[in-house]
N, C-alpha and C positions, 0 to 999 in steps of 0.2 A: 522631321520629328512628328511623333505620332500628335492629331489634338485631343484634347480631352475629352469630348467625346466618344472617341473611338479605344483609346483606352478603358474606358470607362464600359464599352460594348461588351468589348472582350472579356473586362474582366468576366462580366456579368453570365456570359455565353459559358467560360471557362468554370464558374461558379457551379452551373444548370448541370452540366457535365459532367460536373466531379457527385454531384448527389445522385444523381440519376447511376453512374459507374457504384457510388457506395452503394445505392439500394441493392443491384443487383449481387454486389458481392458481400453484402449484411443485411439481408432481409428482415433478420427480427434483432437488429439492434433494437434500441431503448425508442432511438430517435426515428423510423420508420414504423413503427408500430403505435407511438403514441404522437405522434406531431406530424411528418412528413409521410402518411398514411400514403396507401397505394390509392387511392381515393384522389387524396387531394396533389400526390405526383401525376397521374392519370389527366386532370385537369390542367396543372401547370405546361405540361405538355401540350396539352392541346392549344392552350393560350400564347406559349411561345411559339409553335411551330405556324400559327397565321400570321403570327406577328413579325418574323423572320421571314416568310417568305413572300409579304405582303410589300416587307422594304425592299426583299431582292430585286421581286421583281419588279417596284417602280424604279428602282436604280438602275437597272440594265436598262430600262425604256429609256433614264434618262441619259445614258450614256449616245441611244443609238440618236435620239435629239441633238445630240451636241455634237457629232458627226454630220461633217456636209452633204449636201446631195452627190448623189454617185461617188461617195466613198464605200469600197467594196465592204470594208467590217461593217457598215451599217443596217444592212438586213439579218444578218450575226448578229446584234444585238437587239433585234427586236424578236427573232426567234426565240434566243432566250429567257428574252422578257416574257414571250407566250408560254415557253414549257413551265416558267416558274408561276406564272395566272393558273393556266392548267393544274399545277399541283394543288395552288391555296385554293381552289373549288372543290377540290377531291377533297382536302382537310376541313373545308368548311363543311361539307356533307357529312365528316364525321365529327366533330367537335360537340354538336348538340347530345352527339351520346355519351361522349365522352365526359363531358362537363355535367350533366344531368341525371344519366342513366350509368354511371360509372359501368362505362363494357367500348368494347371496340367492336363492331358487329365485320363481317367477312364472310362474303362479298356484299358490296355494297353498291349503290350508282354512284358514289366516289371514285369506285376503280378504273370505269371508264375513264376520268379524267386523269387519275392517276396515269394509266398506259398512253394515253393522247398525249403526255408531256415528252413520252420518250421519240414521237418523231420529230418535233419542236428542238429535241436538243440533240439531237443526232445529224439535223440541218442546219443547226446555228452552228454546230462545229464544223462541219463539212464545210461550211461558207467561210470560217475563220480560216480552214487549212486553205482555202483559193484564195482568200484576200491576200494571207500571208506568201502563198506561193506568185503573188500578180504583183505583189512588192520587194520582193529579191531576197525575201529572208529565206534562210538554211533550211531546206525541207531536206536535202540528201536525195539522192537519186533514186533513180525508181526502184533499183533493186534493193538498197538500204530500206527505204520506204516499206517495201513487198517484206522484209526481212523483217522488220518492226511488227508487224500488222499479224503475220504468218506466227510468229514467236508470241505474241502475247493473245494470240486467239486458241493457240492451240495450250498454251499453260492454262490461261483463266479457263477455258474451255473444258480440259483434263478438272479443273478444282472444281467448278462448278457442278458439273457432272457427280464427282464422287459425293462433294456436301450435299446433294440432292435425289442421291438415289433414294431416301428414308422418303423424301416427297410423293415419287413417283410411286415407292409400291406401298404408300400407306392406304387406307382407306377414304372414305372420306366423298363428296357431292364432285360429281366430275365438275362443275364450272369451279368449286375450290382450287381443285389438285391443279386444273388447266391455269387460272388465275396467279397461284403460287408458286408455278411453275417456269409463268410468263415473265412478272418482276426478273428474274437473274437470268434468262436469257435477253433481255433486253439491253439489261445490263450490259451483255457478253458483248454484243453488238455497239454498244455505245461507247466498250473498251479500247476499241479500234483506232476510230480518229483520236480517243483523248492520249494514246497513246503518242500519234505522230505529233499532237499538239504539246506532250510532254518532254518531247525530242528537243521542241523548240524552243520550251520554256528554259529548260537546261542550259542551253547554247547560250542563253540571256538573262542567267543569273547574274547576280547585281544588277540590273538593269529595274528600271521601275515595271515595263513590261512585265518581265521576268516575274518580278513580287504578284503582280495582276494576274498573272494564272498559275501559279504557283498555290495561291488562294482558290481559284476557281478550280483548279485539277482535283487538288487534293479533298475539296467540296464533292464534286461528282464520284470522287473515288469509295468515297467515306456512303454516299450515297447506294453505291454499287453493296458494301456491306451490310448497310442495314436492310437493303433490300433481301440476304442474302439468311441474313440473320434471322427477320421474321419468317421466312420458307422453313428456315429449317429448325427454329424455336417452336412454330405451328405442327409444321409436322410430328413432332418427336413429344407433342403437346404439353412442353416447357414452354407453358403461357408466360410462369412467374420470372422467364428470364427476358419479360418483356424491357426491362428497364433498361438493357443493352442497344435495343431497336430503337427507345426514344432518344437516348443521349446521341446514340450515331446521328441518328434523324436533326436533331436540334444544332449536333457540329455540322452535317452538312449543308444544312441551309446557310447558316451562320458564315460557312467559308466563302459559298459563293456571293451570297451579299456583300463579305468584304470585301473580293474582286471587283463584283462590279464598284463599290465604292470607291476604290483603290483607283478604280481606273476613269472615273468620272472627275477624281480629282487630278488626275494626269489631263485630262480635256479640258478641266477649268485652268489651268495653271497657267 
């Protein structure tokens, strides 16, 4: 049974969500133009999105703590724990504009940290897929494996490409187009193991495992769109459909926090 706290998370997360989703598809209701102003959503965003990923990532650290020495998932969760540090610095870089100077400025020295997170989580998974192939769970053979990886690189690969050509021949400061170009290729690349990772999750629904990246996949996946989203919102300079980019942004922090939480409470138990 869920506790009351976590209920209570959710709702709140599921709340942030659904206003952020209204703005973008009623812009000038009653209630965003006079009360839940782009001003003061612009802000709440910002205040949730440290706040979310400030828990993640002490919740993955604490996971990898409560794992013993030379337990192989245990440097897998401190990676994590790094790409999620890495993001909240990239957002604390922007926050001050966001909260004060109502603008999102791009690019920023945020971004560095932003792109620093994607090898942090691209290692923490590559270590999951060894821990779990050094513990006897169902990875599938190599050719399954090659078949997985080959299949979902070459679709996301085909998708991203097409929602991105408006990127590439837009106009615009070559370190923009290069920057906004970099998010969903990173992405594309980060597709890969959470793929084989999703193989596994599968195999292990119902299982409490199962629920723990279940939350964490579906986190980085939601992750991979808003990435995908602001590229192509910037590009086509549909700024105003910003409010899509922060809702996705705020669900995916929110998932993997609840992974790791999910799974700290499997470690305590």
């Amino acid at each position: 049974m869920k506790s009351r706290p976590s209920v209570a998370a959710w709702a709140l997360v599921s709340a942030l969500v659904a206003v952020y989703l209204g703005w973008g598809l009623l812009p000038d209701a009653a209630l965003y133009r006079e009360t839940l102003t782009p001003r003061v959503l612009l802000a709440v965003a910002a205040i949730a999105k440290l706040g979310i990923l400030l828990t993640g990532a002490l919740l993955a650290f604490a996971c990898r703590d409560r794992l013993e020495e030379g337990n192989a998932a245990r440097p897998a969760w401190a990676l994590l724990s790094a790409g999620l540090f890495s993001t909240l610095v990239g957002q604390m870089s922007l926050a001050p504009y966001q909260l004060f100077a109502n603008t999102t400025p791009f690019p920023t020295v945020g971004d560095l940290y932003f792109v620093l997170s994607y090898p942090f989580f691209i290692a923490a998974f590559l270590v999951f897929l060894r821990a779990y192939h050094d513990s006897g769970l169902p990875l599938g053979s190599i050719g399954e494996r090659a078949a997985i990886v080959l299949g979902v690189g070459v679709v996301a690969g085909l998708a991203v490409i097409r929602m991105l050509q408006p990127v590439a021949a837009g106009g615009g400061e070559l370190l923009d187009r290069i920057l906004t170009l970099a998010y969903p290729v990173l992405d594309l690349v980060l597709l890969l193991p959470l793929a084989l990772l999703l193989r596994i999750a599968l195999r292990l629904r119902g299982s409490q495992a199962g629920a723990v990246w279940g939350l964490v996949l579906a986190g980085f996946v939601c992750l991979c769109f808003g990435d995908i989203f602001f590229a192509y919102f910037t590009a086509l300079g549909q700024e105003h459909l910003d409010a899509y980019v922060h809702g996705t942004y705020i669900l995916s922090y929110a998932l993997v926090a609840g992974g790791a939480r999910r799974q700290l409470q499997l470690l305590q138990a």
